[in-house]
N, C-alpha and C positions, 0 to 999 in steps of 0.2 A: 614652926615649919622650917626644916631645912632648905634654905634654895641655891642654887649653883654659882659653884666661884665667877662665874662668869658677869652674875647682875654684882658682886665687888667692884667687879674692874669700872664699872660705869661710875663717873663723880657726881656727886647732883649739882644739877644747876643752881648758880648761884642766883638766876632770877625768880625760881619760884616760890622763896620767901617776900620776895619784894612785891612779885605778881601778887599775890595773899594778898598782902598790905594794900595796895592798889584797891584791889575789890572790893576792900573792906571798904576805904574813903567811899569808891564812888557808891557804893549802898546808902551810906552818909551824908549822901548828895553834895560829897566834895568835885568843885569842876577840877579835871587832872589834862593836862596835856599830856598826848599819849608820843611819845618819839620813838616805840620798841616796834612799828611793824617791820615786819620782813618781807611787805607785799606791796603792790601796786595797790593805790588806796582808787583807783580808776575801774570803770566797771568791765565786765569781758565785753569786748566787740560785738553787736546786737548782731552781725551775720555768724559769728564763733557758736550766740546761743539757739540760735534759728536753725542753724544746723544739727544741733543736738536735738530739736523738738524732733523736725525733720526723721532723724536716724527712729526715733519712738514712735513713730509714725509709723515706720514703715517697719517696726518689730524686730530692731535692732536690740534686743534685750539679751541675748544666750550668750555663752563663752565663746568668747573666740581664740583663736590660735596664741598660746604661750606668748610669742614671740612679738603678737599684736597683728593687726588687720594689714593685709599687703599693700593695698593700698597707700599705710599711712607712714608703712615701712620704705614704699619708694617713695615716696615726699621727700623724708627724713632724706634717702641719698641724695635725690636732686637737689635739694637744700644745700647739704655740703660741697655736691661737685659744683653747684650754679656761686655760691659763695668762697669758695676756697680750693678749688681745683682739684677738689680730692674723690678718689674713684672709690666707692665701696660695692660688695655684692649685698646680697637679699639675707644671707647669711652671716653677715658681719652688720646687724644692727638687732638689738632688744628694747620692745619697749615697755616702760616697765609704770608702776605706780609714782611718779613721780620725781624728778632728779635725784634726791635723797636715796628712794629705793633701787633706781640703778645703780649708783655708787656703790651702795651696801653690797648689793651682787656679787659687783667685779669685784669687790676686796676680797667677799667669802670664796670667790672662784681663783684668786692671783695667790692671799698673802698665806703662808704658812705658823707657823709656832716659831716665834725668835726670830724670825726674818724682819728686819727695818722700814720704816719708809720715811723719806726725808718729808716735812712739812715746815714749809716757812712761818714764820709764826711774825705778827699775829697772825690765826688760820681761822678759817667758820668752824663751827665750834663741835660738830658733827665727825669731823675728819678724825683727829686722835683716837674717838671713841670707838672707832668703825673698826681701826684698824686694833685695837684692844680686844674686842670680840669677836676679831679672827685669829685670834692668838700671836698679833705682830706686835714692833715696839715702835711707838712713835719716834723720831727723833728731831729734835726741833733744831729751826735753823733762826736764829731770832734775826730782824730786818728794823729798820728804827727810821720815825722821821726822816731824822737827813739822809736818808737811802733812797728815800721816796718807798720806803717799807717794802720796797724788792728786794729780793737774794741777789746778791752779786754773782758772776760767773767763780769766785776764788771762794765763796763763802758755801756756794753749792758741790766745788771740788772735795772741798775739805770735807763739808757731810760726807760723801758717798764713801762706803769703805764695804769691805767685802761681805758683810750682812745685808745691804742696801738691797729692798728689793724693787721697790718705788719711790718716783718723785711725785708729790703730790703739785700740780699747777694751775694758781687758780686766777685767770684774768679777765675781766675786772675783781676784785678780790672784795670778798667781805669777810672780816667790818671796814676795809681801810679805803675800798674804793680805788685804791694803785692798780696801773694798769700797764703791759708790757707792749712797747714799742719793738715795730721789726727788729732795728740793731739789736736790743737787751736780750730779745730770744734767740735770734742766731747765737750769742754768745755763749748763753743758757746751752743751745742745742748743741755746739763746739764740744763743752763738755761731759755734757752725755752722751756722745757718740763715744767716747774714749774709756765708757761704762755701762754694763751690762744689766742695767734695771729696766723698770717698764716706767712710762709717766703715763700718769693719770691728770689729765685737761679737762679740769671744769670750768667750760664755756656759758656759764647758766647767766652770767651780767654780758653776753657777747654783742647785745643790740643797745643797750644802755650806758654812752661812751657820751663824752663833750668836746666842746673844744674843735672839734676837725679829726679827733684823735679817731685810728684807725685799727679795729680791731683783728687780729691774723694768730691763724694757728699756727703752731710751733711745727705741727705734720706737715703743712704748705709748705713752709721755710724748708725744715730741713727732710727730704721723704724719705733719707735712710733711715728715719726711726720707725719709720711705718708698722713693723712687725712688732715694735716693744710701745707701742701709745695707743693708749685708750681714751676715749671720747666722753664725755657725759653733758645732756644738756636736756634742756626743760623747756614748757609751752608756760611755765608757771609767772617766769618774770617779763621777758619780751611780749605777751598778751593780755596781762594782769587775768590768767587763769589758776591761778595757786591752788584753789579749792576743788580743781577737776582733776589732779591730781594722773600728769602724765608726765613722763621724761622717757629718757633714750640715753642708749651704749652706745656705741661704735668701736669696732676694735678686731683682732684675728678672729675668724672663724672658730676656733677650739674652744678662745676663751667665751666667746658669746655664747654658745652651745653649752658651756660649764654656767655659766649666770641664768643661764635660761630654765637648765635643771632646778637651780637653786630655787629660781622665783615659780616652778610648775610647784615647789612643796611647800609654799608659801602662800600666795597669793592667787596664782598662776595668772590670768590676764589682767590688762591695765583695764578697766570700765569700759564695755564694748561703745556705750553714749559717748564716754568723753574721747575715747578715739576718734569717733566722728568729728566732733566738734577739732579737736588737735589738727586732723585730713583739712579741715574750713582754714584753720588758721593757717595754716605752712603755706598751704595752695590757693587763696583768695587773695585779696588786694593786703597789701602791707602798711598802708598811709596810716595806720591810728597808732603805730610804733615811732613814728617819726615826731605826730602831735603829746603823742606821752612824754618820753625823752626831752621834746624840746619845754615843756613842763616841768621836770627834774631839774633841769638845766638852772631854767629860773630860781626855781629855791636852793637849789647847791649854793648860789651864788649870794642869797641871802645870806643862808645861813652861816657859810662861811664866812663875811663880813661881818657878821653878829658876835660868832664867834672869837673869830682874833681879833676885837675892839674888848675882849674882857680881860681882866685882870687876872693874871696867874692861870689862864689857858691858851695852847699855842693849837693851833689846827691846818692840815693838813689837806692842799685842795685837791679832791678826787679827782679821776681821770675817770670813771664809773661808777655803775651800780646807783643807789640811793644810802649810802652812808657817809657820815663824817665820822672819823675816830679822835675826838678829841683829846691832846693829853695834858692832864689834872695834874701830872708831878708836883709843879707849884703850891697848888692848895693842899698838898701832903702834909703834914704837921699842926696844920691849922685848925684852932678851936671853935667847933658850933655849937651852942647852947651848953659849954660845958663841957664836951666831949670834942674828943683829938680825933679829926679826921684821918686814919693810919691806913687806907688803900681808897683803889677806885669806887669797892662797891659800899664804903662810908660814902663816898662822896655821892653816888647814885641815891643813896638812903637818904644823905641830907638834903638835896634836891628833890626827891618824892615828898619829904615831910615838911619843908622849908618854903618849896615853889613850887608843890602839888607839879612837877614835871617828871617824868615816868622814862628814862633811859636804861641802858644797859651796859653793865659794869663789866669792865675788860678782862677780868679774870679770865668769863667762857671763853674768851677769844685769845686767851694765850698771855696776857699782860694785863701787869701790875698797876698800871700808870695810866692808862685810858677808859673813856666810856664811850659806847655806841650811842651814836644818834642816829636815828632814819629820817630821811626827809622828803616820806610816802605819806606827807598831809599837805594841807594847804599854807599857802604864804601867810594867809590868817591866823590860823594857828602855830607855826615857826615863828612867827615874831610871838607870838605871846608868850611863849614859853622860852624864848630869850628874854623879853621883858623880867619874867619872873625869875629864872637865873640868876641873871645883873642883878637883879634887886637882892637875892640871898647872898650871894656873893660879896657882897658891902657889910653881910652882918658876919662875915666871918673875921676871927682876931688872930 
């Protein structure tokens, strides 16, 4: 069968050889530490699901409006003007299947054929692809440990050139957990006022911060970009609702009305149930976001002293989200069972097969030299799967 140039352009992941492998152990009844979620391993908040019954109840089951329920549509705005001072109409928000699926929108509604979009890299692993299958060209901006893996204001001048059609910005950022203080974004916003693209702000780690660190939009900061910035965010990580599968646009009027199109020949509504439940979370009590986080908090800080007590790995302490990026460089070269560990996702493999520990190799994330760790389990098992690490780690030569 012929199929369209388009499924080319998509790379395959490099962890779905690994996931295989995974399955196969634990069929085998091998115990594996799992480090690859990308979710709150926390349940949804018992009033988020009482709400959803609630909506069944009451025969909330038909389509509703493209755009989603008005209701949950003014949430969404109050949310941002009560948080961030920022004014939207009923017109300038979509809500869509889930952060991912808005994102998709805006790109198919923004990027054209040949047009750019900067992405700093490392990036979530979604972003290049998106913009590959609206017929855009990534363009990477690479950031590295000692930057604290943010684009600098001179490192983002240089990307933009007259292809540019977006900047992608993503804070807290995953895989790397860096996260953009007021100063770095005014600097950031300095030099995109002095050019003509749109930025694309994914806010999806915006409640998941430590430290005292304070999270601010780049629109708050600077509001002449208002007409060229786009919004994306989700109920998936700040409620540990992943599996209800809602997110939201924010953005001009035209372009929301173009993504709304998109998503009516697609999908067309976000789940009229989990819209409810999304209305519960924005608009109910906020305290179980605080106990989650400060949860995080504790094992960042495990894990990360775990981490740089090992040999030949340096790690990087987040400012959000739930990841560590750890970089492997060191163990580059080095022989296990025989065999010369020659990238990340060697080193991912010898750690699945060596310390049954189950990570994610930095390739999908833009780089050579790291692997993803989550640390959306318990401290019980973060130290175990350190335990087994260290331990593999000594049989390498």
């Amino acid at each position: 069968m012929k199929l369209s140039d388009r499924t080319r352009l998509i790379k395959p992941s490099v962890t779905l050889a690994l996931a295989a492998k995974a399955q196969v152990m634990r069929a085998e009844g091998i115990d594996l530490v799992n480090f690859t979620a990308g979710e709150p391993d926390f349940d949804t908040p018992q009033r988020i699901k009482d709400a959803a019954v609630e909506a069944l109840k009451k025969g909330m089951t038909k389509y509703t409006d493209v755009r989603g329920i008005e209701p949950l549509r003014l949430a969404i705005l109050e949310k941002y003007r009560k948080d961030y001072g920022l004014k939207y109409e009923k017109t300038e928000v979509l809500v869509s299947c889930g952060g991912k699926h808005a994102l998709y929108n805006a790109i198919q509604a923004v990027i054209d054929q040949g047009e750019e979009v900067v992405i700093p890299a490392p990036y979530w692993v979604s972003y290049s692809d998106m913009v590959l299958l609206a017929g855009g060209t990534p363009r990477l901006a690479r950031t590295s440990e000692e930057s604290g893996y943010k684009i600098t204001p001179e490192q983002l001048k240089a990307a933009l050139t007259s292809k540019t059609r977006a900047f992608i910005l993503n804070s807290p950022c995953n895989p790397t957990g860096a996260a953009y203080g007021r100063d770095e974004l005014a600097a950031l916003a300095r030099v995109l006022e002095r050019h003509d693209c749109l930025i694309l702000s994914d806010d999806i780690y915006e409640k998941i911060v430590y430290d005292g660190f304070r999270f601010h939009s780049i629109l708050a900061i600077e509001p002449k970009l208002r007409e060229r910035t786009i919004i994306f965010n989700s109920l998936s990580k700040s409620y540990a609702m992943t599996g209800w599968r809602v997110g939201y646009v924010l953005g001009p009027a035209a372009m929301i009305s173009a993504a709304a199109n998109i998503q009516s020949q697609s999908t067309s509504n976000a789940t009229s149930i989990a819209q409810a439940a999304a209305l519960e979370a924005l608009t109910g009590p906020q305290d179980e976001i605080a106990v989650m986080v400060g949860e995080f908090h504790k094992r960042r800080d495990v894990i990360v002293k775990r981490l740089k007590g090992m040999p030949g790995i340096t790690c990087f302490k987040p400012q959000g989200a739930f990841y560590v990026f750890p970089n492997v460089r060191s163990l580059l070269g080095k022989t296990a069972n025989g065999k010369k560990l020659s990238s990340a996702s060697d080193v991912v493999d010898y750690f699945l097969t060596e310390a049954r520990v189950l990570a994610v190799p930095g390739e999908d994330f833009g780089s050579t030299e790291n692997i993803r760790i989550s640390y959306a389990t318990s401290i019980k098992e973060i130290e175990k799967g350190c335990d087994r690490i260290e331990a593999a780690l000594k049989k390498l030569e």
